[in-house]
VMD Tcl script that builds the backbone (N, CA, C; Angstrom):
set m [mol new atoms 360]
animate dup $m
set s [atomselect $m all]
$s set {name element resname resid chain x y z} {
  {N N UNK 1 A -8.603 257.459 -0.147}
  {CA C UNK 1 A -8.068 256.772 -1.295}
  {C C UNK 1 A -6.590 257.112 -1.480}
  {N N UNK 2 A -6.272 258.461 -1.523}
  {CA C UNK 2 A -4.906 259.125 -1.293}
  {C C UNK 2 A -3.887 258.011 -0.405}
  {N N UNK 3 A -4.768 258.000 0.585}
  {CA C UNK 3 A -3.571 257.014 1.837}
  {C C UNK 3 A -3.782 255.677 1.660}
  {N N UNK 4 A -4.733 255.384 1.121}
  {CA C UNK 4 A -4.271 253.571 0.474}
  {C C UNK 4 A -3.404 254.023 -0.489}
  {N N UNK 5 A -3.039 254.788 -1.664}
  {CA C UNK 5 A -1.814 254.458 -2.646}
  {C C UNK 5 A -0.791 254.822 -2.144}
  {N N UNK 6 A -0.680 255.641 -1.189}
  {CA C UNK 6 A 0.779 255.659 -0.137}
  {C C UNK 6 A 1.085 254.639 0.318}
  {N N UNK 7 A 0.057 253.857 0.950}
  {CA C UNK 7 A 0.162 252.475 1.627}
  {C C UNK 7 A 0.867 251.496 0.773}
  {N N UNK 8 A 0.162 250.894 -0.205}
  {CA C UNK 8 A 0.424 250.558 -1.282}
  {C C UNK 8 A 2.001 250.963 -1.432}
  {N N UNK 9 A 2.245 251.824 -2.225}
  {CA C UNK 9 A 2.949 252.405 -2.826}
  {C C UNK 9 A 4.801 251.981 -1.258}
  {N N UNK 10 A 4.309 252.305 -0.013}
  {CA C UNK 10 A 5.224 251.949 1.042}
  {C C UNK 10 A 5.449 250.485 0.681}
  {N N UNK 11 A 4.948 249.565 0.755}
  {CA C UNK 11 A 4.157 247.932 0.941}
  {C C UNK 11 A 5.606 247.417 -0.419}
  {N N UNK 12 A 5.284 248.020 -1.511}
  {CA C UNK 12 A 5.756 247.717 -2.690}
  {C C UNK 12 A 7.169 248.141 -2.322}
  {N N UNK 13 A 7.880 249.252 -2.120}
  {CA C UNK 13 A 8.877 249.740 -1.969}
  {C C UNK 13 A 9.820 248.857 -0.879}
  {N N UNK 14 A 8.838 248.124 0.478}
  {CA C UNK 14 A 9.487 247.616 0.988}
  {C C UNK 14 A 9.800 245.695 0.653}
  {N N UNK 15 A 8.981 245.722 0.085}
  {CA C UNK 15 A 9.117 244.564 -0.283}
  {C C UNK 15 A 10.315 244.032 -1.711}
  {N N UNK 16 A 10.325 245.127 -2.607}
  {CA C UNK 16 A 11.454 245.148 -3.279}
  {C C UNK 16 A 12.526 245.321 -2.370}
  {N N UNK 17 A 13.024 246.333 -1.426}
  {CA C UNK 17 A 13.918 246.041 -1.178}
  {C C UNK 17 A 14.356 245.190 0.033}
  {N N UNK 18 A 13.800 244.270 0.469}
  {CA C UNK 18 A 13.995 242.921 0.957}
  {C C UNK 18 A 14.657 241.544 -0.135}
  {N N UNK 19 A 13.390 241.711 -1.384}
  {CA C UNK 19 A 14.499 241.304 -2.706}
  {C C UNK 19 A 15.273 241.668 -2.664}
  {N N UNK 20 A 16.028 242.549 -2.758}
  {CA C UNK 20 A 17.289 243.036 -3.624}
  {C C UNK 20 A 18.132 242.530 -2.145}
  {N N UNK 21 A 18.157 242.987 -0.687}
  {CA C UNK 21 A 18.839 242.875 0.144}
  {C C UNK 21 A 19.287 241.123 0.051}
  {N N UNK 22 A 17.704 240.415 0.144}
  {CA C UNK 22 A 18.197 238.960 0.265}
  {C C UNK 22 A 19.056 238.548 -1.170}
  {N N UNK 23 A 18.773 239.063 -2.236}
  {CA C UNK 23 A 19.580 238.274 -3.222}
  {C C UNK 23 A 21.059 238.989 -3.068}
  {N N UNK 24 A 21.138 239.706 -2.716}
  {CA C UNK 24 A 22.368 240.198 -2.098}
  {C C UNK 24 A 23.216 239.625 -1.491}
  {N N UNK 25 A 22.369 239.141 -0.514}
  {CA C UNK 25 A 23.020 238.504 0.500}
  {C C UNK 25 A 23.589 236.857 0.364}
  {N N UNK 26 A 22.435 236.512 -0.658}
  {CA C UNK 26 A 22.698 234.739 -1.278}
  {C C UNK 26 A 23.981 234.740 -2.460}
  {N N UNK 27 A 23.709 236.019 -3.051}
  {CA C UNK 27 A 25.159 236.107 -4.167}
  {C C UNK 27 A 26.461 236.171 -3.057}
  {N N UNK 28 A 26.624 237.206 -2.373}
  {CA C UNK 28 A 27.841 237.153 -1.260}
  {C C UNK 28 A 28.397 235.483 -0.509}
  {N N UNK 29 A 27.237 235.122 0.042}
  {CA C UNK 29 A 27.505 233.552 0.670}
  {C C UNK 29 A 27.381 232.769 -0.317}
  {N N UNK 30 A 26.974 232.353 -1.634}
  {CA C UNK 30 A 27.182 231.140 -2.265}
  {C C UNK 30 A 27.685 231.736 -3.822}
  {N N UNK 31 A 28.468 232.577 -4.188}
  {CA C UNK 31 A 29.374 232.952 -5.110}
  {C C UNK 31 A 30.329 232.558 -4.699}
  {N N UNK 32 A 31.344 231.335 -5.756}
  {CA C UNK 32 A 32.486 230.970 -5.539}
  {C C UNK 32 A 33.668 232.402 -5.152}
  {N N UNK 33 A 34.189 232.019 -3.844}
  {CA C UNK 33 A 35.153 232.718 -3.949}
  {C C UNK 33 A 36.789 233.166 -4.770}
  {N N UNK 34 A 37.243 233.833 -5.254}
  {CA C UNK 34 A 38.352 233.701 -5.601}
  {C C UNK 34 A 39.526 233.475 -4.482}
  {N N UNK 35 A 40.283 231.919 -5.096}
  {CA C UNK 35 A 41.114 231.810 -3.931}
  {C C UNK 35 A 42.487 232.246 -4.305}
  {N N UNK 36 A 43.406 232.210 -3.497}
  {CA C UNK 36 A 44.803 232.301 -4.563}
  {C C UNK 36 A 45.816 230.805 -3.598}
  {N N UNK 37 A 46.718 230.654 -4.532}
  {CA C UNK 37 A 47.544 229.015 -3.835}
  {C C UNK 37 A 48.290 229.542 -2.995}
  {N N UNK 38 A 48.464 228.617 -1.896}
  {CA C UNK 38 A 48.970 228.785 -1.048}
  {C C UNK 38 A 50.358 228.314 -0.956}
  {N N UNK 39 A 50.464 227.142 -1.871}
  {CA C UNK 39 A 51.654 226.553 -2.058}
  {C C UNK 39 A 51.739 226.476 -3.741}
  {N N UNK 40 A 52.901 226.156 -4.221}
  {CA C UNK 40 A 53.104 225.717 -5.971}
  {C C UNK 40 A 54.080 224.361 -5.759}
  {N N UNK 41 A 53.329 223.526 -6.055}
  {CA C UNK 41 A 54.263 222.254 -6.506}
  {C C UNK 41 A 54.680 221.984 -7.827}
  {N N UNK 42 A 56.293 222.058 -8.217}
  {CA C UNK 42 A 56.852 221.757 -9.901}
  {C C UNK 42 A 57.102 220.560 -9.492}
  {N N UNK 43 A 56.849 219.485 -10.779}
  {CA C UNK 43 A 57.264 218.344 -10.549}
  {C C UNK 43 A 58.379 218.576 -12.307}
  {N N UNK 44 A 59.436 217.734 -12.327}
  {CA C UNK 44 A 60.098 218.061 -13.588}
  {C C UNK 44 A 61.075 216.882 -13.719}
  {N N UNK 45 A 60.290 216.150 -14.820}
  {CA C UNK 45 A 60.898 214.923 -15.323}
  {C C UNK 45 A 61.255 215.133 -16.795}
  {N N UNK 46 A 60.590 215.599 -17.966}
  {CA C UNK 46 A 60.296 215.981 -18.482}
  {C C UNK 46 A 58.655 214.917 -19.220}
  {N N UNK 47 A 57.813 214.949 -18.342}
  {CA C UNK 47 A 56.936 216.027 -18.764}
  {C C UNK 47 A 57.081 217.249 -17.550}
  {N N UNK 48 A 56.828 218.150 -17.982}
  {CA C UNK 48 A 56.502 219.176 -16.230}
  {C C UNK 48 A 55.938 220.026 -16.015}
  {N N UNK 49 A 55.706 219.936 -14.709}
  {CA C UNK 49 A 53.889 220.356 -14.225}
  {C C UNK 49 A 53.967 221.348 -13.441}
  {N N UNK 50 A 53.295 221.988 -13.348}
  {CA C UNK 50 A 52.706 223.031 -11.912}
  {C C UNK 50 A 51.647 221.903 -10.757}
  {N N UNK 51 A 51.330 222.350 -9.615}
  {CA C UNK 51 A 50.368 222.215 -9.364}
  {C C UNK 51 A 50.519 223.361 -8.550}
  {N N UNK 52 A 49.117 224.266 -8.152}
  {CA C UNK 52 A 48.893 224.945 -7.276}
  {C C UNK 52 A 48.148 224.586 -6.345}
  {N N UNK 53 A 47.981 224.848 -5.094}
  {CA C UNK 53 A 47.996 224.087 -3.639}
  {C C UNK 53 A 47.060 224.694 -2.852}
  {N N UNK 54 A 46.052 224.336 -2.261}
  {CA C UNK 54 A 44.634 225.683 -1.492}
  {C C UNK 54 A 45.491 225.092 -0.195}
  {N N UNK 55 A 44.934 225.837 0.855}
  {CA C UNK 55 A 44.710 225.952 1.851}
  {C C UNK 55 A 44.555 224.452 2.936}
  {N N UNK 56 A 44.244 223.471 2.095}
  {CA C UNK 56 A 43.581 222.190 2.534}
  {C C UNK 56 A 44.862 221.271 1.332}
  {N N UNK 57 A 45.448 221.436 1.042}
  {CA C UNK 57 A 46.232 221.099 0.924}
  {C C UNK 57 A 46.212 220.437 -0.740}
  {N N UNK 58 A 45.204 220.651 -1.472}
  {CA C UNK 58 A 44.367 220.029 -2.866}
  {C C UNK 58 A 44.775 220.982 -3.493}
  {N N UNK 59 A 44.592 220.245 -4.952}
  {CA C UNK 59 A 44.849 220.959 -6.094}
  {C C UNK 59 A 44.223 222.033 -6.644}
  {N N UNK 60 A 44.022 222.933 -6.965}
  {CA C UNK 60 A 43.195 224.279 -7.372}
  {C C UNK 60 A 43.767 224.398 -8.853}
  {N N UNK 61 A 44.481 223.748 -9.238}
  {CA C UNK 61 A 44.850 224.448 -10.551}
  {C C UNK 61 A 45.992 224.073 -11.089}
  {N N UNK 62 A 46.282 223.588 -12.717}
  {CA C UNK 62 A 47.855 222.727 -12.684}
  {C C UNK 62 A 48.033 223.898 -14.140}
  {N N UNK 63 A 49.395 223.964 -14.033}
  {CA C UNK 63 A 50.124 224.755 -15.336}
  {C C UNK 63 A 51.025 223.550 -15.638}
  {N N UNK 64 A 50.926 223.263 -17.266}
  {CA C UNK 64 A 51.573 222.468 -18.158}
  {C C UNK 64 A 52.809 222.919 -18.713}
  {N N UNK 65 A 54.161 223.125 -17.887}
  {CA C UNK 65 A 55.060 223.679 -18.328}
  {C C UNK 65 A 55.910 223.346 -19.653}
  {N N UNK 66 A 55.754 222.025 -20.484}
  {CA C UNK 66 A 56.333 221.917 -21.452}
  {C C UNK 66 A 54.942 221.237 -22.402}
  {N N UNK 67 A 55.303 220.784 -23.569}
  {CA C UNK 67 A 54.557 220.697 -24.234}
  {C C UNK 67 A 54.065 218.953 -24.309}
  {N N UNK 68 A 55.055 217.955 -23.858}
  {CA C UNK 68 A 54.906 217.009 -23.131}
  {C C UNK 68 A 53.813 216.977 -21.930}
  {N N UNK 69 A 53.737 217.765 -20.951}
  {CA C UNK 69 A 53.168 217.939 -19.850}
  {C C UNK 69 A 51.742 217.986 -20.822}
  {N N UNK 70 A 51.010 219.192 -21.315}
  {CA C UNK 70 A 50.436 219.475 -22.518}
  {C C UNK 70 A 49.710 218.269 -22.620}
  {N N UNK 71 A 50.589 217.134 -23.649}
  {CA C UNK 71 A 50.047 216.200 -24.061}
  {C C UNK 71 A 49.671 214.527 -23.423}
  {N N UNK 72 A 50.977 214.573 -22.108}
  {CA C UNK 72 A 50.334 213.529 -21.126}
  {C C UNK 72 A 49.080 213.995 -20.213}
  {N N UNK 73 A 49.212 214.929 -19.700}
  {CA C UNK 73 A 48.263 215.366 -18.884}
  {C C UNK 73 A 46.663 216.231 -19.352}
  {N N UNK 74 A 46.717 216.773 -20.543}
  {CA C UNK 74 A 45.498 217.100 -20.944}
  {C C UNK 74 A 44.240 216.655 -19.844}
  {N N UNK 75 A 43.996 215.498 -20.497}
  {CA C UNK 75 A 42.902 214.479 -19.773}
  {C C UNK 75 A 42.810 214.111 -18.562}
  {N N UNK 76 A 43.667 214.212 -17.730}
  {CA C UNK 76 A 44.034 214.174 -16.279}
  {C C UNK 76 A 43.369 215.042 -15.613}
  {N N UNK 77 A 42.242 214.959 -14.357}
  {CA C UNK 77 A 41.583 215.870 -13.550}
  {C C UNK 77 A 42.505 215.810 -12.350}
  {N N UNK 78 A 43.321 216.911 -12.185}
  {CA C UNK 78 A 44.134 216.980 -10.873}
  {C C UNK 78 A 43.008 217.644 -9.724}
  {N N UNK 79 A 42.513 218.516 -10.001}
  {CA C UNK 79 A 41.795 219.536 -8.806}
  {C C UNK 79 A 41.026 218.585 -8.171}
  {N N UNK 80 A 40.898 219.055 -6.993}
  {CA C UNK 80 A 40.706 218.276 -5.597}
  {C C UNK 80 A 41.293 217.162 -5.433}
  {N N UNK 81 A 42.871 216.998 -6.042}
  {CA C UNK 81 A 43.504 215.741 -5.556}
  {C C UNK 81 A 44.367 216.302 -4.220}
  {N N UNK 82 A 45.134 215.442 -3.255}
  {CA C UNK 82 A 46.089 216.455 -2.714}
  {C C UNK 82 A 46.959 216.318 -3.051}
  {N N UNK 83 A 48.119 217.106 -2.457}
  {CA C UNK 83 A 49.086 217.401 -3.713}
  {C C UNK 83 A 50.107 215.728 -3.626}
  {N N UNK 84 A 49.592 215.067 -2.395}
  {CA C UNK 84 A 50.960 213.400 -2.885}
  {C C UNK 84 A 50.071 212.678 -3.461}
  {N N UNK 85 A 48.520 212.237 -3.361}
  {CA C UNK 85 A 47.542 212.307 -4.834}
  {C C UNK 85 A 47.941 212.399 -6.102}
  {N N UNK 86 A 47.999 213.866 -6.282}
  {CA C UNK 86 A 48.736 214.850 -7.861}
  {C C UNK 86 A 49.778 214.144 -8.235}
  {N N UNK 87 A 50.715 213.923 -7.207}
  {CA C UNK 87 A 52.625 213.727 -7.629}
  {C C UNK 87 A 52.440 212.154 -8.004}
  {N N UNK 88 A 51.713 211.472 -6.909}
  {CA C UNK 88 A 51.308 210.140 -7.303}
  {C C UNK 88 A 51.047 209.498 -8.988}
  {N N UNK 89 A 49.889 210.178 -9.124}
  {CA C UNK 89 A 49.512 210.267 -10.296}
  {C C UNK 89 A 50.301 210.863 -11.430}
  {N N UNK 90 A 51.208 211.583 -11.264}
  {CA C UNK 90 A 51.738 212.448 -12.445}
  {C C UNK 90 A 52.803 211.205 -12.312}
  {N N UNK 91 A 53.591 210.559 -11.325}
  {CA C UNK 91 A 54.818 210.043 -11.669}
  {C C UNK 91 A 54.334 208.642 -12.284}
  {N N UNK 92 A 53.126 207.793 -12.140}
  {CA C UNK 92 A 52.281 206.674 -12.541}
  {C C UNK 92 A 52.269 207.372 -14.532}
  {N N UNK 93 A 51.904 208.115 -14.647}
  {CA C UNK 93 A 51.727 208.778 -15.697}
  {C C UNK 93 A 52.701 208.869 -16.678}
  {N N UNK 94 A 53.602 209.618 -16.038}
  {CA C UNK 94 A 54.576 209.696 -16.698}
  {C C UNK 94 A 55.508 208.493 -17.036}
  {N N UNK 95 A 55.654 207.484 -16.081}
  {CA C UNK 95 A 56.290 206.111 -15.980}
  {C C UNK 95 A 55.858 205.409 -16.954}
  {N N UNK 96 A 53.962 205.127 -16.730}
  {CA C UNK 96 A 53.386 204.638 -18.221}
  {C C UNK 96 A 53.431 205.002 -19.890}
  {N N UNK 97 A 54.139 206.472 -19.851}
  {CA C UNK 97 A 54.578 206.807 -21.052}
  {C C UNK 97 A 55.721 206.929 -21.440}
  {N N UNK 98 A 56.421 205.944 -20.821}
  {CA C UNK 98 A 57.915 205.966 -20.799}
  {C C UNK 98 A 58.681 207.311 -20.693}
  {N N UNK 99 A 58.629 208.374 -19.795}
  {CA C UNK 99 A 59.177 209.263 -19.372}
  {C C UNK 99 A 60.397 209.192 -17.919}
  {N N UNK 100 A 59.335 207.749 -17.463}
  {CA C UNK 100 A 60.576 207.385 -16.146}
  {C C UNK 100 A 60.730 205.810 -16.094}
  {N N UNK 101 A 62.408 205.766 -16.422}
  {CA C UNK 101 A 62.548 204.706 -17.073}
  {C C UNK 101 A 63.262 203.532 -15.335}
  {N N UNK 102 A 61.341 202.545 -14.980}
  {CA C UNK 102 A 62.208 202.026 -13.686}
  {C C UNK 102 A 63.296 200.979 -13.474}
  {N N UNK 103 A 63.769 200.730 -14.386}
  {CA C UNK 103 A 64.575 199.693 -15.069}
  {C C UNK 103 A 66.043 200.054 -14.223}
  {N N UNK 104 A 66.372 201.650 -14.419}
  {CA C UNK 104 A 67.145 202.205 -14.322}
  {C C UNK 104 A 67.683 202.911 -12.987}
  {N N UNK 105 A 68.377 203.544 -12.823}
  {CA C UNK 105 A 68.481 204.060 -11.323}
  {C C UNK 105 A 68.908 206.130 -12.095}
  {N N UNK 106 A 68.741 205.741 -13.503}
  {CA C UNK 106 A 68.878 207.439 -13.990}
  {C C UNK 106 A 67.940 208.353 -14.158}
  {N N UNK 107 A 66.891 208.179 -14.074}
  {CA C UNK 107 A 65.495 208.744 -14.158}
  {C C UNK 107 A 65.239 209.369 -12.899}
  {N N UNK 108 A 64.947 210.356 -12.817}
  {CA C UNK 108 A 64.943 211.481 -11.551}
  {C C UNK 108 A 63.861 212.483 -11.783}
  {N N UNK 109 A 63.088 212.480 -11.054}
  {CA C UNK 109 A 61.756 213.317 -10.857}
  {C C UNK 109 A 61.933 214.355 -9.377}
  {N N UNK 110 A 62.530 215.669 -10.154}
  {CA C UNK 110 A 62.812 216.600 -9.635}
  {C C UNK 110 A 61.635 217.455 -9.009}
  {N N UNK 111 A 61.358 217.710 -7.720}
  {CA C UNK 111 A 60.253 218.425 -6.908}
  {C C UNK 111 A 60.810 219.392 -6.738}
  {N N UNK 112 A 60.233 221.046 -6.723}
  {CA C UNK 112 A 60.210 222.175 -5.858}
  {C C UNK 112 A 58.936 222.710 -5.241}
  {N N UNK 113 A 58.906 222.673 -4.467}
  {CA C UNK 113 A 57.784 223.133 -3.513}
  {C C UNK 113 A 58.160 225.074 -3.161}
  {N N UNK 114 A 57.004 225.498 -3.291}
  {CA C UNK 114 A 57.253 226.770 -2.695}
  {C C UNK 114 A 56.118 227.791 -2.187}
  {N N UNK 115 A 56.208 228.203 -0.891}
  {CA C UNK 115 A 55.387 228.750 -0.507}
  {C C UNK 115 A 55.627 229.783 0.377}
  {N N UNK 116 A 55.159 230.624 1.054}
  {CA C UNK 116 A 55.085 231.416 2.052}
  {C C UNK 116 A 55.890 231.315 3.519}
  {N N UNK 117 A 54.699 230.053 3.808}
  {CA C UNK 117 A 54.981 229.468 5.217}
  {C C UNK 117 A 55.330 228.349 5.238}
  {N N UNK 118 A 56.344 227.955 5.925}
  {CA C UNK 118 A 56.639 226.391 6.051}
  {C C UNK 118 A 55.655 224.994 6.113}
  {N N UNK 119 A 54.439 225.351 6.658}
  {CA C UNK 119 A 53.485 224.792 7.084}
  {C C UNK 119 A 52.527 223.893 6.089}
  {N N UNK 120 A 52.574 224.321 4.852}
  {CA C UNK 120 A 52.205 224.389 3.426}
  {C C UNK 120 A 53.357 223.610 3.155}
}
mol reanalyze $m
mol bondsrecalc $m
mol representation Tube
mol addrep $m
């Protein structure tokens, strides 16, 4: 009787830790990773924007640099656009709210790109 509750008692021990190993292992492979941008695109008309740039060349994340930006773009889903997508859309945007006036040849939508590697 002694060596069945050892048995037992092994049986249980190994089988928890097969749980714990596999959920281990499913949190590691399907927990979003933290990424960081690879590139930062400013666009600056006045409204003006961030976009930050993954790896694949899409949006991960936009900073609203003025308070304009703020209020045209709120509602705007940039992430997973790519970034001539993003610029596309932000200069359509901004044009429709009379920020870029095409009438004119004075309206200038200033880009800085910046990154690491040229490649980006």
């Amino acid at each position: 009787m002694e060596k069945n509750k050892k048995n037992v008692g092994k049986i249980i021990a190994l089988v928890v830790s097969l749980v714990v190993i596999v959920t281990a292992t499913l949190l590691i492979i399907f927990l979003p990773k933290k990424q960081t941008p690879k590139a930062v695109i400013e666009l600056n008309v006045n409204p003006n924007v961030q976009f930050l740039i993954d790896t694949n060349n899409k949006v991960m994340a936009v900073n609203y640099l003025n308070d304009d930006a703020q209020t045209l773009l709120k509602d705007t889903n940039f992430n997973g656009k790519t970034a001539e997508q993003a610029a596309e859309l932000f200069v359509k945007l901004s044009t429709e709210a009379g920020f870029i006036e095409v009438s004119t040849s004075g309206t200038r939508v200033d880009i800085t790109i910046s990154c690491k590697t040229p490649e980006y």
